[in-house]
C-alpha positions as CSV (number, residue, x, y, z in Angstrom):
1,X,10.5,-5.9,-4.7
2,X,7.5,-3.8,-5.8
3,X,7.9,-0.8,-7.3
4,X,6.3,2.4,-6.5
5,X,5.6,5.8,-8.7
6,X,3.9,8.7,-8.2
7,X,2.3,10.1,-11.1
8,X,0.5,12.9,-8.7
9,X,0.4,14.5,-5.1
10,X,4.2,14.5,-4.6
11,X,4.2,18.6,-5.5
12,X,1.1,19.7,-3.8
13,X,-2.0,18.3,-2.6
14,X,-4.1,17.5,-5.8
15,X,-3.3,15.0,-8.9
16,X,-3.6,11.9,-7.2
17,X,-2.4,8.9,-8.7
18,X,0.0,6.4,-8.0
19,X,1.3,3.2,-9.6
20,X,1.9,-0.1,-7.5
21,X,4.7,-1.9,-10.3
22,X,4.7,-6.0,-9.2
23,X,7.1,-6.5,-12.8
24,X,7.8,-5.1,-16.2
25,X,4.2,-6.7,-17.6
26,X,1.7,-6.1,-14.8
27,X,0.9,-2.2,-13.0
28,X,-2.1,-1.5,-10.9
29,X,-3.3,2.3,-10.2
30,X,-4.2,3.7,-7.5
31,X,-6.8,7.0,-8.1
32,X,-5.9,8.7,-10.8
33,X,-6.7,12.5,-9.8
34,X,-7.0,15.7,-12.1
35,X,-4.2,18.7,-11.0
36,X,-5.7,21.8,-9.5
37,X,-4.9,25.4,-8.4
38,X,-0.6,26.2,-8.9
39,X,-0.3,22.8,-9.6
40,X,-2.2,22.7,-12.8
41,X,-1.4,23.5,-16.6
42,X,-4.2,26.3,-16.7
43,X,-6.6,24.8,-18.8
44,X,-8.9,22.0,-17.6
45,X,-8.1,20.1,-21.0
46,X,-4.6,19.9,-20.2
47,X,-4.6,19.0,-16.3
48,X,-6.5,15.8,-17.3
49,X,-3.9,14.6,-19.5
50,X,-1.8,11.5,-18.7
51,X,1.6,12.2,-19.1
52,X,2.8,8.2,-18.0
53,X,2.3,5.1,-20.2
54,X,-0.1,2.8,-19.1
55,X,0.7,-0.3,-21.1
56,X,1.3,-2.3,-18.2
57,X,-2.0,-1.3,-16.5
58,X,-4.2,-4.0,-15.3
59,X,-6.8,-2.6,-12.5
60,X,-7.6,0.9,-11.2
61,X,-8.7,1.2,-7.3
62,X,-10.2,4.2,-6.2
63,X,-9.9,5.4,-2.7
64,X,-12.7,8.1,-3.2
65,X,-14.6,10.6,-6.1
66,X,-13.1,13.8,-5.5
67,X,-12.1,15.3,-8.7
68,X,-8.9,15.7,-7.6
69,X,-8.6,12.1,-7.1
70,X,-10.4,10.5,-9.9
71,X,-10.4,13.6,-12.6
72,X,-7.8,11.8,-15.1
73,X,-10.3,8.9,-15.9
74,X,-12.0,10.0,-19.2
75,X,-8.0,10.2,-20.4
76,X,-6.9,6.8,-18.5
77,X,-10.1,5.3,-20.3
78,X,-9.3,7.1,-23.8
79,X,-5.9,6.3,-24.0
80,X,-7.4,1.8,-24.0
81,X,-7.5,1.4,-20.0
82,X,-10.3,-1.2,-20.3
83,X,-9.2,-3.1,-16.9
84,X,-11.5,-2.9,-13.8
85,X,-12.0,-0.1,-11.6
86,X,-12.5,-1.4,-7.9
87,X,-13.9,1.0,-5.7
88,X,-16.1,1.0,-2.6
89,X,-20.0,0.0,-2.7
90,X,-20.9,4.4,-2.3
91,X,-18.0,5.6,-4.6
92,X,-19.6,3.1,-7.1
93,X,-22.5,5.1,-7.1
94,X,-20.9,8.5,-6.6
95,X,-18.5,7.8,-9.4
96,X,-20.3,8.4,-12.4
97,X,-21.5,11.5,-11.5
98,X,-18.4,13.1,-10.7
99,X,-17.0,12.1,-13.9
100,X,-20.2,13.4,-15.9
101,X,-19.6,16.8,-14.4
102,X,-15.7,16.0,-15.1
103,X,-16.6,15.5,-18.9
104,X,-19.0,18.5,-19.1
105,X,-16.1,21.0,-17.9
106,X,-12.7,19.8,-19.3
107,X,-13.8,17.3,-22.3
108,X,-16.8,17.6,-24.0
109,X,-20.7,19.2,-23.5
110,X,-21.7,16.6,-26.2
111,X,-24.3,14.7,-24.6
112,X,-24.2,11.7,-26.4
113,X,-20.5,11.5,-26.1
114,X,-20.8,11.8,-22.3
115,X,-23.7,9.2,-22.0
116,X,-21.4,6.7,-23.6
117,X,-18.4,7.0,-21.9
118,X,-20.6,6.9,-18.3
119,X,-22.0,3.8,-19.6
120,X,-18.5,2.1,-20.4
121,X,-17.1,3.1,-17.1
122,X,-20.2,1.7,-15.0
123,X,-20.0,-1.5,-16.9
124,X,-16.4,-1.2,-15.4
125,X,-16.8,-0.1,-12.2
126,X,-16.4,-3.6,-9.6
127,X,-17.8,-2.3,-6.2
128,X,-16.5,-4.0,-3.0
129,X,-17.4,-4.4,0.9
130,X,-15.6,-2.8,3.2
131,X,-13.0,-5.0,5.5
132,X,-13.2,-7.8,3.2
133,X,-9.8,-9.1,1.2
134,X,-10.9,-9.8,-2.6
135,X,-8.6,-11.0,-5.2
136,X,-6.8,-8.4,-7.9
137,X,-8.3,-10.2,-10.9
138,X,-6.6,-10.3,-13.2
139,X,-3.7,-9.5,-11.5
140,X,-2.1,-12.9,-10.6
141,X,-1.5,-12.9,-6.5
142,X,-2.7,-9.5,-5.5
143,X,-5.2,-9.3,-3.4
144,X,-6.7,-6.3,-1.8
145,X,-8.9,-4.8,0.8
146,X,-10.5,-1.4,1.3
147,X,-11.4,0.3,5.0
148,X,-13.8,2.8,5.6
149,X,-11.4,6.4,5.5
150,X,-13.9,8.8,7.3
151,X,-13.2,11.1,4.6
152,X,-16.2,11.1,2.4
153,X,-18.5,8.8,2.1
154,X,-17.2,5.8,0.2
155,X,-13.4,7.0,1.2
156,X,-11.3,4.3,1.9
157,X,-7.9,3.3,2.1
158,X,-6.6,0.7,0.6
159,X,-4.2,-2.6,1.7
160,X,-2.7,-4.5,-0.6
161,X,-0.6,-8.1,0.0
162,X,1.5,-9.2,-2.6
163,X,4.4,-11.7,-1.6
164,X,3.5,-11.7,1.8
165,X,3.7,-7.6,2.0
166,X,1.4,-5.3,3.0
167,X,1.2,-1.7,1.2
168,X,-0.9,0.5,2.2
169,X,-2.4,3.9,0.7
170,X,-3.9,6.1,2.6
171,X,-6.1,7.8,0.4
172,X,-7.4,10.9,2.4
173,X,-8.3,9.9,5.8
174,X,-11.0,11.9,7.6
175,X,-11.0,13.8,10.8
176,X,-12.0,11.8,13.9
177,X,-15.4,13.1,15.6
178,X,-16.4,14.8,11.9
179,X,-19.6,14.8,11.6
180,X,-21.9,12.0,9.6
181,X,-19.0,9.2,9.1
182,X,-17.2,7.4,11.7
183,X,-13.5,7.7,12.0
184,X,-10.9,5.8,10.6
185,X,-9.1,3.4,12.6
186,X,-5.6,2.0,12.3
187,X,-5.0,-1.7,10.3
188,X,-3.3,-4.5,12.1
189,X,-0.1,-4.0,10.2
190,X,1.4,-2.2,7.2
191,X,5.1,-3.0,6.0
192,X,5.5,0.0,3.8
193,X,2.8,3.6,4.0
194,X,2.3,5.7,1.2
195,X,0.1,8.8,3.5
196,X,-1.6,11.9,2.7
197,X,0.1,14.9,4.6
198,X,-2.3,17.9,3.6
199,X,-2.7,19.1,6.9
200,X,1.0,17.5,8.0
201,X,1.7,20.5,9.9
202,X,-1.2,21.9,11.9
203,X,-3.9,21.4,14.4
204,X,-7.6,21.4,14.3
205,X,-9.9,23.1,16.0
206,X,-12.0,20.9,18.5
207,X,-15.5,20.0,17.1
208,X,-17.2,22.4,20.0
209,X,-14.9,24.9,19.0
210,X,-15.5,25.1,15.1
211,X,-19.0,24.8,15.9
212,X,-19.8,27.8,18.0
213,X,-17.2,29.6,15.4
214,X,-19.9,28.3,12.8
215,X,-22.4,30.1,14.7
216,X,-20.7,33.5,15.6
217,X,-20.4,33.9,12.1
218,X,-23.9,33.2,11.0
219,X,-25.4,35.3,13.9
220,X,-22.7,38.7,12.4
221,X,-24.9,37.3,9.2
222,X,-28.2,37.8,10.8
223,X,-27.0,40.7,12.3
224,X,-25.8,42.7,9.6
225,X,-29.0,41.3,7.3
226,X,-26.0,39.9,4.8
227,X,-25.3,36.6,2.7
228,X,-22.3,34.3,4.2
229,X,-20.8,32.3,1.3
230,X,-19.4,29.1,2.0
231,X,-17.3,27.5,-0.8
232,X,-17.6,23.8,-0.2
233,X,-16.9,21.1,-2.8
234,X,-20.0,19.0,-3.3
235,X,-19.6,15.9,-1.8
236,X,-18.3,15.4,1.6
237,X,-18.3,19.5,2.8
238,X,-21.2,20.1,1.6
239,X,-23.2,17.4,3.5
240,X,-21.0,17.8,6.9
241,X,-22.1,21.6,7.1
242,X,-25.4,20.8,6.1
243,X,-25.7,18.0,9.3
244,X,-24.1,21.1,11.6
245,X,-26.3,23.8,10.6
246,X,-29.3,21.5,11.1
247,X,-28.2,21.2,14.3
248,X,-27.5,24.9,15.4
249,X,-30.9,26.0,14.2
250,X,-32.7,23.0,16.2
251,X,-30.9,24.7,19.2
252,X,-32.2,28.0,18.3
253,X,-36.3,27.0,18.3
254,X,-38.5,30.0,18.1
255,X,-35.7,32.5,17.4
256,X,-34.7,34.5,14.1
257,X,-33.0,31.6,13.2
258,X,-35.8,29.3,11.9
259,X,-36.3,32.2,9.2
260,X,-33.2,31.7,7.9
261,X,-32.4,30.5,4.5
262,X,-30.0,27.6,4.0
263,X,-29.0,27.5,0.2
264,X,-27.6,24.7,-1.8
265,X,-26.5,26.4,-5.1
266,X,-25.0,22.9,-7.0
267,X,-27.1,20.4,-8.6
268,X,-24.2,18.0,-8.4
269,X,-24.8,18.8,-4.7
270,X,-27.8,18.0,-4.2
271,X,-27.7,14.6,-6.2
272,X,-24.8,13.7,-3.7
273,X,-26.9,15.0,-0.7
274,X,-30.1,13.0,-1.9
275,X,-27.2,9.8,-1.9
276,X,-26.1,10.9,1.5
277,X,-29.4,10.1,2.4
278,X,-30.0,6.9,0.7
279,X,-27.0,5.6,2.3
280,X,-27.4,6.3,5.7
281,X,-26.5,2.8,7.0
282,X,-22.7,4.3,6.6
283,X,-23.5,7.2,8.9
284,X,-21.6,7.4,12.7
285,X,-23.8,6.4,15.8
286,X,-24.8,10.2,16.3
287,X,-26.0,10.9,13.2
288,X,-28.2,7.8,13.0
289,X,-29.4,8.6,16.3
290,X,-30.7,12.1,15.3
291,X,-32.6,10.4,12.4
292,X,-34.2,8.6,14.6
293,X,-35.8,11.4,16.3
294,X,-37.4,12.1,13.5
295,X,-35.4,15.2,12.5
296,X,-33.8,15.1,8.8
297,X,-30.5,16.2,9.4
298,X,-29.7,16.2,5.3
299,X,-33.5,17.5,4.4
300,X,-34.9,20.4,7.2
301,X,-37.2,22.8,6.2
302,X,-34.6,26.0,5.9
303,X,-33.0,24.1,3.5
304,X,-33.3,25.3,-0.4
305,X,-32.2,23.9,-3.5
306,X,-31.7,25.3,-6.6
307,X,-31.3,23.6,-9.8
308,X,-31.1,25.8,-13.0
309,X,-28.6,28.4,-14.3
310,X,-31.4,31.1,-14.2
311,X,-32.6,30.5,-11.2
312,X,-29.1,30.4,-10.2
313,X,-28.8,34.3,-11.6
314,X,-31.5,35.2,-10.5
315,X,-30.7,34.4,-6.4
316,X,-27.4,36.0,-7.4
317,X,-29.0,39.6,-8.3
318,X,-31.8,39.1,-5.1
319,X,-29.3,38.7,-2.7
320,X,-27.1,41.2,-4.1
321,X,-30.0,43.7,-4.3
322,X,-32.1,42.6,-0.9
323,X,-29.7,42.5,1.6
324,X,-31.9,39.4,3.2
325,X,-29.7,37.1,5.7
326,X,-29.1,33.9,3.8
327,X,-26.2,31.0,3.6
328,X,-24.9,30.0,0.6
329,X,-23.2,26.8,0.4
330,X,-21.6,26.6,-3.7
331,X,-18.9,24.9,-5.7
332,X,-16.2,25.4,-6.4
333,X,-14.6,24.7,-2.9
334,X,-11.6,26.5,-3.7
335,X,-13.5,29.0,-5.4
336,X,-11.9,28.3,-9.0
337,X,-14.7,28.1,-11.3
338,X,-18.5,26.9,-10.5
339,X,-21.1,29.0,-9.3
340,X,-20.0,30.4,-6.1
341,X,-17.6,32.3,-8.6
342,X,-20.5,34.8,-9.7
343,X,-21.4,34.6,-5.9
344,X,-17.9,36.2,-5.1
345,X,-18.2,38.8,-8.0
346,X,-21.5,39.8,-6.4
347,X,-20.7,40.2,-3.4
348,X,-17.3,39.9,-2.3
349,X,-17.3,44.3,-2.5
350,X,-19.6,44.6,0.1
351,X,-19.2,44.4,3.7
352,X,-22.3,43.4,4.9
353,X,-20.7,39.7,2.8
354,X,-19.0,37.0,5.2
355,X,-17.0,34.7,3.2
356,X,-16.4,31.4,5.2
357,X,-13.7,28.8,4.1
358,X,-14.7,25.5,5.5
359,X,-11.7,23.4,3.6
360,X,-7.7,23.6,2.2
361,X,-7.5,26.2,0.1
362,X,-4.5,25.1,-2.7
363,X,-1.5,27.5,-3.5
364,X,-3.0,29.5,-6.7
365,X,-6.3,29.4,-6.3
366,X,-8.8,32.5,-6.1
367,X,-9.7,30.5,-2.9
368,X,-6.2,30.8,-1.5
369,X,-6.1,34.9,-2.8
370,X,-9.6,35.5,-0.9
371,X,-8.2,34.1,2.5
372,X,-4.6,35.4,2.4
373,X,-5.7,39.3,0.6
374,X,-9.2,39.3,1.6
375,X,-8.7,40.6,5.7
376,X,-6.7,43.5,4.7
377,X,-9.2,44.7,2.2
378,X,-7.3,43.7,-0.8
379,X,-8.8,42.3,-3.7
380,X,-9.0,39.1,-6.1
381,X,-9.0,38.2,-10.0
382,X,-11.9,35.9,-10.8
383,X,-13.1,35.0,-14.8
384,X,-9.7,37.6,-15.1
385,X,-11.9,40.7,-13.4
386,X,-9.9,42.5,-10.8
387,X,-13.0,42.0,-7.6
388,X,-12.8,44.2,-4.3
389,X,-12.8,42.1,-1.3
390,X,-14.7,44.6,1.2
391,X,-16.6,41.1,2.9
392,X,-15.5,39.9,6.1
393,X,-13.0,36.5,5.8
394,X,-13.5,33.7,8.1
395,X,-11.6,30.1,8.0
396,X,-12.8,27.7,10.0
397,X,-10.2,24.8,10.0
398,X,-11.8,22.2,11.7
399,X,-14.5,21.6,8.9
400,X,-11.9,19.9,6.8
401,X,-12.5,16.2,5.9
402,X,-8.8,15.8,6.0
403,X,-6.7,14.5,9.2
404,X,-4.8,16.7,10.7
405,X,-1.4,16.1,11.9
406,X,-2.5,14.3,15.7
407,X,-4.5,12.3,13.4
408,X,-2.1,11.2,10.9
409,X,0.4,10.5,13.9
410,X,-1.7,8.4,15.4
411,X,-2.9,6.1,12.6
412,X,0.7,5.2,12.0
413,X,1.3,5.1,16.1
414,X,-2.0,2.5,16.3
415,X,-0.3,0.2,14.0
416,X,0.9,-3.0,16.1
417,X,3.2,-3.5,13.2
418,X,4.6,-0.2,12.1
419,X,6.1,0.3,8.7
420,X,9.5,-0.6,7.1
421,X,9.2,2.4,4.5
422,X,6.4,5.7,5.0
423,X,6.3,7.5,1.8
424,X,4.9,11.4,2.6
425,X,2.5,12.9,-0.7
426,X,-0.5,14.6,-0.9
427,X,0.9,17.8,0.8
428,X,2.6,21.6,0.4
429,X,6.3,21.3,1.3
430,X,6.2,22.6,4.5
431,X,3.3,20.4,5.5
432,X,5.0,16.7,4.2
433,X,8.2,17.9,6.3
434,X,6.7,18.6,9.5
435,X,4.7,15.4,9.1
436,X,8.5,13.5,8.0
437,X,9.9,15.0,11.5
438,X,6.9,13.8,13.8
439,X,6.9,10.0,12.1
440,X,10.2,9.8,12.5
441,X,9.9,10.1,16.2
442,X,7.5,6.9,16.5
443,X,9.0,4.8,13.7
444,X,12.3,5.7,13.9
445,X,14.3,2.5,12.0
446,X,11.6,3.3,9.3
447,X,12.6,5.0,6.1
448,X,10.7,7.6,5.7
449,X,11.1,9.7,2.6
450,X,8.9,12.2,0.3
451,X,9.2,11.4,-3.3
């Protein structure tokens, strides 16, 4: 029987990575994800480590490019992994650029360096079609087959048939009725599960609902002629919020609204938004529908992008100073390093602020301080400076790109051939346990365990 480890996303939600054994010669991975927040060593250098041998390593597949999924790489590729990396036709494309900005923060700024490694992963890199079964070469009598995940674009999750047996990884599945990528829908069969649980034990706001949130908080912004920071990681958040605040200022046509500034402070950002765009044919129904009105859902004319450090400073001090009613959508999205961090430092002390938290926010982050200490006036460390949280705190659960528990029941319920075994990763404790409980109820001769 195939073995299964876990080198990842077993004690929390980030480290991804996940070893499918077929025998003592031959190992496929599956992502291979850097540790974040509580669940990291404390310096970037260190949480991309490998701490597994990969001798036996034949093929990497790659559900999507979140750093938290893909962040070990650079190490996986220094330590010999010369093997391919299957992934879908838009992580292909995504992929390199996430591991360029990987390099510049926890390896090396050395341009040269970084050019080179990019250049031997692309001539890695195999992209595939969704819903279409390929062969695991050279992995004698694997074969494989990735589905769209509605998570980010390029998400998948990933089958795999070996000896008759289907094993499937979830990946992170998205929220149905998110907006820009269609849903995921349940496969035919799987015989055993390994699922995400981040969001294992709670409920999402409806899509109406997290909307007209959305906009109670930005009119308080115009209001009280203040910035709202959102913290959104750059691809997938980013975009999603992007698509909605199009839409709410289309609704609000010759009002205050159409003056107000829409500001993407991430060049990785923007390069993903700019693919967002390009790749359009992997949008939902609605969103290709609005494009063909002629609005640019991804591109509207509030929208500003800025590219260098010192302009980056410089917007910092403005808005800091000015008092103008802008948004600010920056990395990191759990607020532990990147730009939004001098953002925070600005302006987290005063109250005209709104800080809005779109996405999980991961035990020991500054993200996770901010939302727990921030509505009670307390206060935050960030770059180790003790920061006043005077700004008002807002979370807005339904913006996540993960599942939440209805939607993780019911890809498992959908199944015509439920699994034998469901392993639970990719979640706080609390979370993978109320997720064990509900599963248990609609698969219960399954054996359903969390590693």
């Amino acid at each position: 029987m195939i073995e299964i480890k876990h080198h990842g996303a077993i004690s929390g939600v980030t480290g991804s990575c996940h070893e499918l054994v077929l025998d003592k010669n031959t190992s496929v991975l599956i992502d291979c994800g850097m540790f974040q927040g509580a669940e990291s060593s404390g310096s970037e250098s260190s949480n991309l480590q490998l701490d597994f041998p990969i001798d036996t390593v034949k093929a990497l597949f790659i559900t999507h490019c979140h750093i938290d999924h893909v962040g070990r790489i650079p190490s996986l590729i220094a330590a010999g992994f010369n093997g391919p990396i299957f992934a879908s036709r838009a992580t292909a494309q995504l992929l390199p650029l996430v591991l360029e900005d990987a390099m510049k923060i926890g390896v090396t700024r050395n341009k040269k360096l970084i050019s080179q490694f990019i250049k031997l992963v692309e001539k890695l890199i195999q992209p595939v079609d969704y819903k279409q079964w390929y062969p695991a070469n050279p992995v004698s009598g694997l074969r494989f087959r990735f589905k769209p995940a509605g998570h980010i674009l390029g998400s998948a999750y990933i089958e795999f048939e070996y000896n008759k047996e289907i094993i499937l990884f979830s990946g992170d599945l998205g929220a149905p009725y998110a907006p820009l990528l269609p849903a995921p829908k349940s496969p035919w069969r799987a015989d055993r599960l390994i699922i995400e649980s981040t969001y294992g034990d709670r409920l999402h706001e409806s899509r109406r609902e997290r909307r007209k949130n959305l906009q109670q908080i930005i009119r308080h912004c115009l209001k009280d002629a203040g910035t709202v920071l959102i913290p959104a990681f750059s691809i997938g958040r980013t975009q999603e919020l992007l698509y909605e605040l199009e839409g709410i200022i289309h609704s609000q046509k010759g009002t205050a609204w159409e003056a107000l500034d829409v500001i993407v402070d991430s060049p990785l950002a923007a390069k993903f938004t700019k693919h967002y765009r390009n790749l359009s044919d992997l949008w939902d129904a609605e969103a290709k529908a609005r494009r063909g009105d002629g609005r640019h859902p991804l591109n509207f004319a509030q929208l500003i992008t800025v590219d260098s450090h010192r302009q980056h400073l410089k917007l910092v001090n403005y808005l800091k100073n000015s008092g103008r009613p802008a948004i600010v959508i920056a990395a990191s999205g759990m607020c532990a390093g990147g730009r939004i961090v001098n953002y925070l430092k600005a302006l987290l002390p005063d109250p005209r602020t709104d800080v809005l938290f779109v996405g999980y926010q991961a035990e020991g982050t500054p993200g996770r301080d901010i939302q727990k200490y921030g509505p009670s006036g307390g206060y935050v460390y960030l770059d180790n400076e003790k920061t006043e949280i005077n700004a008002g705190v807002h979370t807005i659960g339904g913006y996540s790109a993960h599942a939440d528990q209805k939607d993780l029941i019911n890809f498992v319920k959908r199944m015509h051939h439920k699994p034998k075994e469901i392993r639970i990763v990719h979640g706080d404790s609390e979370a993978k346990w109320a997720l064990r409980r509900e599963l248990s109820k609609i698969c219960p001769e399954a054996d359903i365990h969390i590693p």
